[in-house]
Structure formats: C-alpha cells, structure tokens
N, C-alpha and C positions, 0 to 999 in steps of 0.2 A: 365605417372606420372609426376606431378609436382615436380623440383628436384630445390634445392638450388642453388643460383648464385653463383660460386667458387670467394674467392678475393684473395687469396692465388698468389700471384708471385710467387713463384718458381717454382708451379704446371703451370701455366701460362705459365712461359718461356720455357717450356720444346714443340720440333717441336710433331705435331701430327702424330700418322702412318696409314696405309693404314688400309681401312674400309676392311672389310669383312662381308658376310651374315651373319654369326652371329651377329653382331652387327648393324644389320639395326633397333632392337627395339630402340633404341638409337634414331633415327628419331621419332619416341613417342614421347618419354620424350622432344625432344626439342619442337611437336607442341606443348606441353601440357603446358610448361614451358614457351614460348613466348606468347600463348594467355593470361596466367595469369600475365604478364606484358607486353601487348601492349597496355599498356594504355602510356604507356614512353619506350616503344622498338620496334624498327623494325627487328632488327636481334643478331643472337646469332650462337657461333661455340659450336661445343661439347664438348671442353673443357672447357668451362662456363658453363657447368652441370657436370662436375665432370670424363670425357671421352676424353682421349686423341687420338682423332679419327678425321678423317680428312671429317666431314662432318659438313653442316651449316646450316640453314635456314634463314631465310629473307621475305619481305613484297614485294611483286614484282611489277610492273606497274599495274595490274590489282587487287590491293590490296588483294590479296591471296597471304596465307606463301605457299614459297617452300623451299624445303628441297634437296640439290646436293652434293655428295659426289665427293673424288678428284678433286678438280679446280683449275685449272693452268690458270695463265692469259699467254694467247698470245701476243698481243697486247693494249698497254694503249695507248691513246694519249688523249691531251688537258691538262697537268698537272695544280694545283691550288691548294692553301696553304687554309686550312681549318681548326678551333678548332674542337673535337669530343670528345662526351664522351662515359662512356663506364659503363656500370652493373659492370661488376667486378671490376672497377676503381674508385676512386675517382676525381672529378676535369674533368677539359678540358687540352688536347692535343694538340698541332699544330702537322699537317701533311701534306705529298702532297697526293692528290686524282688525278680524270683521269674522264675526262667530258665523257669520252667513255674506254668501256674494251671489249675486244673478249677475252671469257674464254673456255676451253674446261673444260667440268666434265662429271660422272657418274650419269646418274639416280638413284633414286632406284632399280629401276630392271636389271643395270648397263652396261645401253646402255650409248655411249660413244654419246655424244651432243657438237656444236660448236654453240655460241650465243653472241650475241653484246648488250652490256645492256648500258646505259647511262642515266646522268643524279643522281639523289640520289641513285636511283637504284647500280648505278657500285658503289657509294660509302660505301653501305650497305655490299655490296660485299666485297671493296677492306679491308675494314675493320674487315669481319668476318676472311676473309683468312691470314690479317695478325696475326690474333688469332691462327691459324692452323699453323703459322710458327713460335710460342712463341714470337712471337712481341708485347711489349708493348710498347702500345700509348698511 
C-alpha cells in the first residue's frame, strides 16, 4: 500500500527497533510507496511511512529497489561533504558520506549478509540508516 511521507520530527527523531516477522509487510508498503515516487526518490527507511522499524529500501546498482533490514555499517572509508535532500524534509543538508561502506544486514528471510556498496549507492544507504537512527539531515 501506498503510505504517506511522515514529516513530522519528532516521530523522525525517535531511533527505530528491531524488525520482526511480523512486520516484514512493512516491506510492501515501502516498494509500493517508492515506486509511486521514484520519479525524485531513490530510497526510503520505514519510518518515512509511518513504522518505527529498522528496515530500508533503496535503488541499488542494478537499478532494482531492495529492501534490508537491520544495517550496521562496518566499515566507511573515503569520507566527503555532500548537500542531500530528503521526502520528509524540507531544503538541502550538508553532510559527510563514505565513497565506500561494508554493511552487515538481514534479508528478508533474515539471513545475515556482509556487502561492500559504493559510490551513490553507499550514500543511498548511509542516508536511509541515519533515518533509522532518528538522524535528522
């Protein structure tokens, strides 16, 4: 289901908690919800639909959305100051991003995976996850 873009801060700021199988439908509502703006989006955390859940999707190298729950960056390296914007925000940001990230996360069927993404990609990333950590950019 196509679900509203939260712009609400305070909802925002709050960290997201651990996914559970109950709430993998929540993976829906984000493809369903990024394809009806990927005309000007590449990625979205769950709490930009209204679910304070620690799962994201994004547009990946091979321009198909995926969808990973729990992501923890391992390693960032290449740091670079970048504007971003954001759906739930108004305006552009300055931030640091990371030309490359080694994340660990859950699939959905919540095999534990280790992957090196770089380039817009990791920044796609580093951006939904600071969404998952009530970071406002």
């Amino acid at each position: 289901m196509i679900r509203n873009i939260i712009k609400d801060i305070e909802f925002l700021k709050r960290p997201s908690s651990e996914v559970l199988k109950e709430d993998l439908f929540i993976a829906d509502d984000l493809i369903d919800t990024l394809r009806f703006h990927r005309s000007h989006c590449v990625g979205m955390a769950a709490n930009m639909i209204g679910y304070s859940k620690n799962m994201i999707i994004f547009i990946n190298d091979d321009e198909k959305m995926e969808v990973i729950l729990e992501p923890k960056i391992l390693k960032a390296m290449d740091p670079y100051e970048i504007e971003e914007g954001c759906l739930s925000l108004e305006g552009f940001r300055k931030c640091i991003r990371h030309k490359k990230i080694k994340i660990e996360y859950l699939t959905l069927d919540f095999k534990k995976r280790i992957k090196t993404f770089s380039g817009f990609t990791a920044e796609i990333i580093e951006h939904e996850m600071d969404h998952l950590l009530g970071k406002i950019i």
